[in-house]
Steps between C-alpha positions, in 0.01 A plus 500: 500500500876502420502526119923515526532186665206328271686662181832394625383140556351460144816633345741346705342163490329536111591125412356367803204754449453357101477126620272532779289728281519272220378180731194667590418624210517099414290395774230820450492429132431140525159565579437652206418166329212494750304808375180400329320760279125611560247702271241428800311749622354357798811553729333892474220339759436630867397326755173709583176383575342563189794228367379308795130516422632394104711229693136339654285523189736318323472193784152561565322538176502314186670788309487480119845385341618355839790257392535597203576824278357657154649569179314722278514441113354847323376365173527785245341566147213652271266273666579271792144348473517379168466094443886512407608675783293292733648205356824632500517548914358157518794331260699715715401332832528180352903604416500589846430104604716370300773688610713341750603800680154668537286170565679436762459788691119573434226496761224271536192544255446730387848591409413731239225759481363684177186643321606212242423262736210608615354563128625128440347327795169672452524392126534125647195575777270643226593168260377286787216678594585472890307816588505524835847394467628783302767560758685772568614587152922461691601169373431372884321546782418868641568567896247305635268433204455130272736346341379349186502148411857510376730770454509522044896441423689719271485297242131523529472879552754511214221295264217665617600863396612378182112362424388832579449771233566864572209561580416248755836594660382862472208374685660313780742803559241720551278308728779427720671818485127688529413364800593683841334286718802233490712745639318787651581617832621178623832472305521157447772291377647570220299213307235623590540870408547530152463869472792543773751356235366788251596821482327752766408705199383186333115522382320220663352255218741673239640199253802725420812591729850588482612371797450187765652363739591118601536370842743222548552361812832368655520283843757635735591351816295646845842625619542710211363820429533877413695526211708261643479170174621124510805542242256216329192724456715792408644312188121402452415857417778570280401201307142643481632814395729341230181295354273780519771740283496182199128363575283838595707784247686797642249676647421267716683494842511280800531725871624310779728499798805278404468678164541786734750386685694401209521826350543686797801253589687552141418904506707501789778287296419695192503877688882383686600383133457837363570756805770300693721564199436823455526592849818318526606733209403787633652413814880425312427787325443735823811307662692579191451866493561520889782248543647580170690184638496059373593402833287711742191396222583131524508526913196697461313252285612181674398670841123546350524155391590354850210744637229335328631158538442549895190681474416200254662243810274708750203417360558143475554457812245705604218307284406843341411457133574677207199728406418777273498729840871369511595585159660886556677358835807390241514809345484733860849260596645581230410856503622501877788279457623735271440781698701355810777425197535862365518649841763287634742481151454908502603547814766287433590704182467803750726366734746395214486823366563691843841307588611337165793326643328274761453134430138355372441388822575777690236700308242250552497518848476848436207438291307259702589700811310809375250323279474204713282685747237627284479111263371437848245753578376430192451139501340541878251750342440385174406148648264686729362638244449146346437318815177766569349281242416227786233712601322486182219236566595352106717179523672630184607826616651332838670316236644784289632670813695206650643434129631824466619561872724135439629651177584837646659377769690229257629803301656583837682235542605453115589882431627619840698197583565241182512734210745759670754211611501421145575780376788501738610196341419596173648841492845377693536189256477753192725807675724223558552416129485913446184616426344843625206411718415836589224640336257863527160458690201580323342864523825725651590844497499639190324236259179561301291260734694690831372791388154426451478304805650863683165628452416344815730657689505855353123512571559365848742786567352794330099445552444167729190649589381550214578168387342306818202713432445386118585129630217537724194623304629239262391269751224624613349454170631134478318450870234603317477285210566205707170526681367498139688167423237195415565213628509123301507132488382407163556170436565637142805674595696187508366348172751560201436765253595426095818629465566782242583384167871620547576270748311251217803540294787481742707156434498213691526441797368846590173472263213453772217252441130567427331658792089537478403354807415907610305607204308132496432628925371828388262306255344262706450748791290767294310232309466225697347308818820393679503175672817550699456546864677854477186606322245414779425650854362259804274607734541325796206463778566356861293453737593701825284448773193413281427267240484525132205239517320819636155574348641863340840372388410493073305792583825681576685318254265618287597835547856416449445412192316772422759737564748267330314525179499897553863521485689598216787263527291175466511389061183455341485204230269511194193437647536786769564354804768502735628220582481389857487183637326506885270273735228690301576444122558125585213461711286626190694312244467170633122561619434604099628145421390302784126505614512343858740755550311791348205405738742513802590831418175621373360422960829692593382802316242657736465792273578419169777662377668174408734591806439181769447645856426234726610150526842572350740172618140317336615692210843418510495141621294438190734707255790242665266245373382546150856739348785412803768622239300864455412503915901442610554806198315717719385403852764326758450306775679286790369209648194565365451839628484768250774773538578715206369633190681606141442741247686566198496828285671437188683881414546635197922453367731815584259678750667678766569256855421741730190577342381181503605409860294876622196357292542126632551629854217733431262230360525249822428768736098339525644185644738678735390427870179382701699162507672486181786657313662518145773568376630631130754268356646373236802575231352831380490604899856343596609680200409829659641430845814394305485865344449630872802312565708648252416844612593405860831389354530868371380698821673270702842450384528872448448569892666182597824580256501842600540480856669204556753653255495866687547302801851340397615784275467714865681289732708373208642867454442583826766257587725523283524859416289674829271654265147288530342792269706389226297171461196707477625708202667227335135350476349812411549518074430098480118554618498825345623271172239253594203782504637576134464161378133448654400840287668317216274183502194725572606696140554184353199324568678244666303276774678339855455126402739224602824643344481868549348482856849413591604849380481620831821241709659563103478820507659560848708207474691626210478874544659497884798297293564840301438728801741269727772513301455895478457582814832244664720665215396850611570445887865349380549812310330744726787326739826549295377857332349646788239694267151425435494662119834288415362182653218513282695561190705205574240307559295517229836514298620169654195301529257643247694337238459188664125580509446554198637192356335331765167632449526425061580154602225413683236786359612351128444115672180589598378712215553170277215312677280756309585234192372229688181332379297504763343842559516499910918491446478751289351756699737365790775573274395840439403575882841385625688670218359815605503453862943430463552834323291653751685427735824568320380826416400597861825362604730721286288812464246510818736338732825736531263804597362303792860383585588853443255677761496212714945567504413875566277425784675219681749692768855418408 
């Protein structure tokens, strides 16, 4: 590489450099306008055969909420089972009809699900008498079981609890709520379950409550799914949230995702609104104290600008979206956009400073001639360090890493070629009309901040061993701690947290909204059934050589379940049973309502033990028969032939993925061979291989970044100065930094999830920047002085300065994401905070005693 004839060429031609620059930073940027933004979590999903086995259920079974999705109104007071509150909810619903936005977005009957429809309906069925009629006590049909007559309106429910006394309601409320056997072990649909819209610590037959929960029910088209919403349905849910706020009272709330979405999506805009100022002030105010200089800040801060806009351009036309794991890739350009700024304007300064008479241009090439060089390392490292991210097996992370490697390698282009022939335009326009141009660098001989940066190199000189030593059981501790660090992906983590009440009072437009979708989370997890799918674990069984027709098939799903109910992941309603819907449960449901079927089941069940052992496609063909809706839940077949059964474990809210994917893997064992196998599925599980994931991306990355950045840093240097070793020890303090960080989040209590398990390509990809820049200054030096102790010192004299201001920039960037809103940024904040003045710190004070007794032992 021939930085003279590079730096010559930018200088010599810096108009013609300016326009080019300037027309593709026009036809990047342009596809900024074609970046969408995403609060989705499902672009976290592997392809993996437990997401395959997840992928076939959903085609193959009838699986409860298919097509559409569930909002979740918590009703709230002294007693939710009182006749007002029940009439309340069912007003409520009503609003919910005649509201143009909602209606037209519910599902088919029944849209809406409550205990105050079930108290109503059975009101109505007790008024006529139908006994054997009763229904279901849901306001509809159960899975399977008789519809009645015709389905009691609202504004029939509505006039039948207002006939009733308290104590008749009192009365209805406790026989429905009181009786297990509608639910049981079966699970069935939510209208046909009061008790799993109660409380689990609800006391079955109780006629008092604090809580409930409503179930309304939104269609949603079969292409759409995850947390992925119709922009239609989304607005749907804000409206129920609205009504519920003016209809329900504030302590009521309505869960769902687009009201998920939605305040994910403005935290993000809320969180920029209050940190990207006051990083951007933090950033003038670092380039103020270093430049000391309007000019070099205004290059400085239109270079950033034109940074972004082509990382912004990159992603447009690379169809990635804007995400919350894409919210810190801003603040890392500008961070490294400054860095590549400070390095090349002080060795400008430095040049300036050495032969004061020479033209601005002159001392540019100067500049980019002996800073050129290492802008270059650096961006070939750095976007190694990014680029390892492709081997994470998380879309998101292979997102993050080609992000940042396009903005790194923009900043490049913008500082080491645009910016610098500006400033030779800028500076020869205003020498021309008599201003001084030439200004100090940052951090030189004889300063307060040279001084303390001198440390470095006065330890390096007097006790390098000593220091190397220190450095190292430093890390060994930090290798340590990492092995302790947990690792994370709790959905939770990306919901918004309320912000502090300061932040309450700061004027508009920096005021953030009201944030409780986390604390409403935490609620409904530890009190409630959820009816999300990310709640639930499938068990999947295949046939594989046999059949599952095959006389000891329930036997052995039997024992499944069995085990199921033994673990301590799966909730337990009111009435004390898990809930698990299998081939079992259904089988025994529909034969309590159905007596042909009963008796069918009764000659399959050899030995009594209500478990059918012979004649099983008998069994089956006849549950296809008399409940098709509850057999397709549970049992699928093709052409006829049955291939596949289901089971679902509901699991209690917040319990630890990879404990419930050992216990569901665990609990299928029974069915696993002699012609069958099963398989553990389901959110819960993909959650867990998601967390694998993310500790892949950590183990990974670190071996793939490290030797794939050893690897150039030796030839590189081995090259260009003959010294291969060089590379080696430049590399050295950044993983030795990296080890220090690690022990940091281990002290800190702070988990690898889907930000910080990018710590490891961050951690390298920023601290070989500071080490780079080091260790090229020190062989120029070690070149012209001919002595290893008075390189060093004019080394870290030089380029610590620029280091330093450097490392505030983007440490004090970072830091600011600890006053974002949503908790996972913070901690990201924090992580890559530390990890920057790591590195800076092994970089001025670690560093010069390797380059020191690697100087001594290199043969001149």
């Amino acid at each position: 590489m021939n930085a003279d004839r590079i730096a010559e060429a930018i200088v010599e031609h810096s108009k013609l450099v300016i326009v080019l620059l300037f027309i593709a930073t026009l036809v990047v940027g342009s596809g900024a306008s074609q970046v969408d933004q995403s609060a989705s979590m499902d672009s976290f999903q592997t392809e993996t055969e437990a997401a395959d086995k997840l992928e076939y259920i959903e085609q193959n079974f009838r699986t409860e909420g298919q097509n559409r999705t569930t909002v979740q109104v918590v009703v709230r007071g002294d007693n939710v089972l009182s006749k007002e509150s029940l009439l309340s909810t069912l007003r409520f619903q009503q609003a919910l009809y005649e509201n143009e936005t909602v209606d037209g977005t519910l599902a088919d009957t029944p849209a809406v699900v409550d205990v105050s429809n079930a108290v109503a309906i059975a009101a109505i069925q007790r008024e006529r008498a139908q006994g054997g009629q009763a229904g279901d006590g849901s306001g509809g049909a159960g899975e399977g079981g008789q519809a009645p007559p015709a389905a009691p309106s609202l504004d029939e429910q509505i006039s039948a609890v207002e006939s009733l006394n308290e104590s008749e309601v009192d009365s209805l409320v406790s026989a429905i709520l009181g009786d297990s056997s509608q639910g049981g072990d079966g699970g069935a649909a939510p209208g046909g379950d009061a008790l799993a819209l109660m409380p689990i610590d609800y006391d079955p037959g109780s006629t008092t409550a604090d809580a409930r929960v409503m179930l309304v029910f939104q269609s949603v088209p079969a292409e759409s799914g995850g947390t992925d919403l119709p922009e239609d349905v989304a607005a749907g849910q804000l409206a129920v949230q609205d009504m519920a706020e003016d209809d329900l009272g504030s302590d009521s709330f309505v869960f769902g995702i687009g009201i998920v979405n939605d305040e994910t999506g403005r935290s993000i805009g809320d969180s920029f609104t209050i940190i990207g100022p006051l990083a951007l002030i933090l950033v003038i105010v670092t380039l103020v104290i270093a430049y000391r200089d309007l000019v070099d800040i205004v290059l400085s801060t239109l270079g950033i600008g034109l940074v972004l806009v082509w990382m912004q351009g990159f992603m447009g036309w690379a169809g990635i979206d804007f995400s919350t794991t894409l919210i810190a890739v801003p603040i890392l350009l500008i961070g490294l956009a400054i860095d590549y700024a400070i390095h090349v304007f002080m060795r400008h300064r430095e040049a300036r400073e050495e032969d004061p008479d020479a033209s601005v241009g002159v001392t540019m090439k100067r500049a980019l001639a002996g800073v050129g060089v290492a802008l270059v390392w650096v961006t070939v490292t750095t976007s190694i360090g990014f680029l390892s991210n492709l081997s994470s097996p998380l879309p998101p992370l292979q997102n993050f890493g080609l992000t940042s490697a396009a903005g790194i390698v923009a900043a490049l282009f913008v500082f080491g070629a645009l910016i610098p022939a500006l400033k030779v335009e800028v500076d020869g326009l205003l020498e021309r009309f008599g201003f001084d141009r030439r200004k100090k660098p940052f951090g030189g001989e004889g300063r307060g901040v040279g001084r303390l940066l001198a440390i470095g190199s006065i330890g390096a000189k007097r006790a390098p061993i000593a220091v190397l030593l220190v450095a190292l059981l430093l890390s060994a501790g930090g290798a340590y701690g990492a092995t302790q660090v947990d690792t994370s992906f709790d959905r939770s983590d990306f919901l918004t947290e309320e912000p502090p009440g300061w932040m309450k009072e700061l004027p508009e437009p920096f005021s953030p909204g009201e944030y409780n979708i986390r604390q409403n989370a935490e609620y409904i997890n530890g009190k409630f059934l959820q009816q999300d799918s990310s709640s639930k674990a499938e068990l999947l069984i295949q046939e594989s050589g046999g059949s599952i027709t095959d006389p000891d098939t329930l036997e052995r799903v039997q024992q499944v379940r069995d085990r199921v109910r033994d673990s301590e992941t799966v909730i337990t309603l009111a009435d004390g049973e898990p809930r698990i819907v299998g081939p079992l449960s259904t089988i025994q449901q529909v034969a309590a309502r159905n007596d042909s079927f009963a008796e069918t089941v009764a000659d399959a069940d050899t030995d009594g033990d209500g478990v059918p052992d012979r004649n099983l496609q008998a069994v089956y063909d006849q549950l296809y028969q008399v409940s098709p809706d509850d057999a397709r839940r549970v049992i699928a077949r093709d052409d006829g032939e049955y291939v596949a059964l289901r089971m679902q474990v509901a699991i209690q809210g917040g319990s630890p993925v990879p404990q419930v994917r050992d216990e569901m893997q665990a609990a299928v064992e029974p069915v696993q061979g002699n012609g069958l196998t099963a398989t553990a599925t389901g959110q819960p599980v993909l959650t867990a291989i998601i967390q694998d994931g993310l500790l892949e991306t950590v183990v990974v990355t670190l071996v793939v970044t490290v030797l794939a950045v050893l690897a150039v840093l030796v030839i590189g240097y081995r090259l260009f100065t003959g010294y291969g070793s060089l590379g080696a020890v430049t590399l050295l303090p950044v993983v030795l930094s990296l080890a220090w960080v690690l022990g940091a989040m281990w002290l800190l209590k702070i988990p690898f999830n889907a930000q910080t398990a990018l710590i490891t390509s961050l951690g390298i990809g920023l601290g070989v920047d500071y080490s780079i820049h080091m260790s090229e200054r020190f062989t120029d030096e070690l070149e012209r002085l001919g002595s290893v102790d008075d390189a060093v010192s004019a080394t870290v004299g030089g380029t610590g300065g620029a280091l330093l201001g450097s490392a505030v920039t983007t440490a004090s960037g970072f830091s600011v994401l600890a006053l974002a809103i949503v908790p996972s940024l913070q901690r990201f904040g924090i992580v890559i905070g530390l990890a920057i003045v790591f590195a800076f710190v092994a970089a001025v004070l670690v560093f010069p005693s390797l380059l020191v007794l690697w100087g001594r032992a290199v043969p001149e």
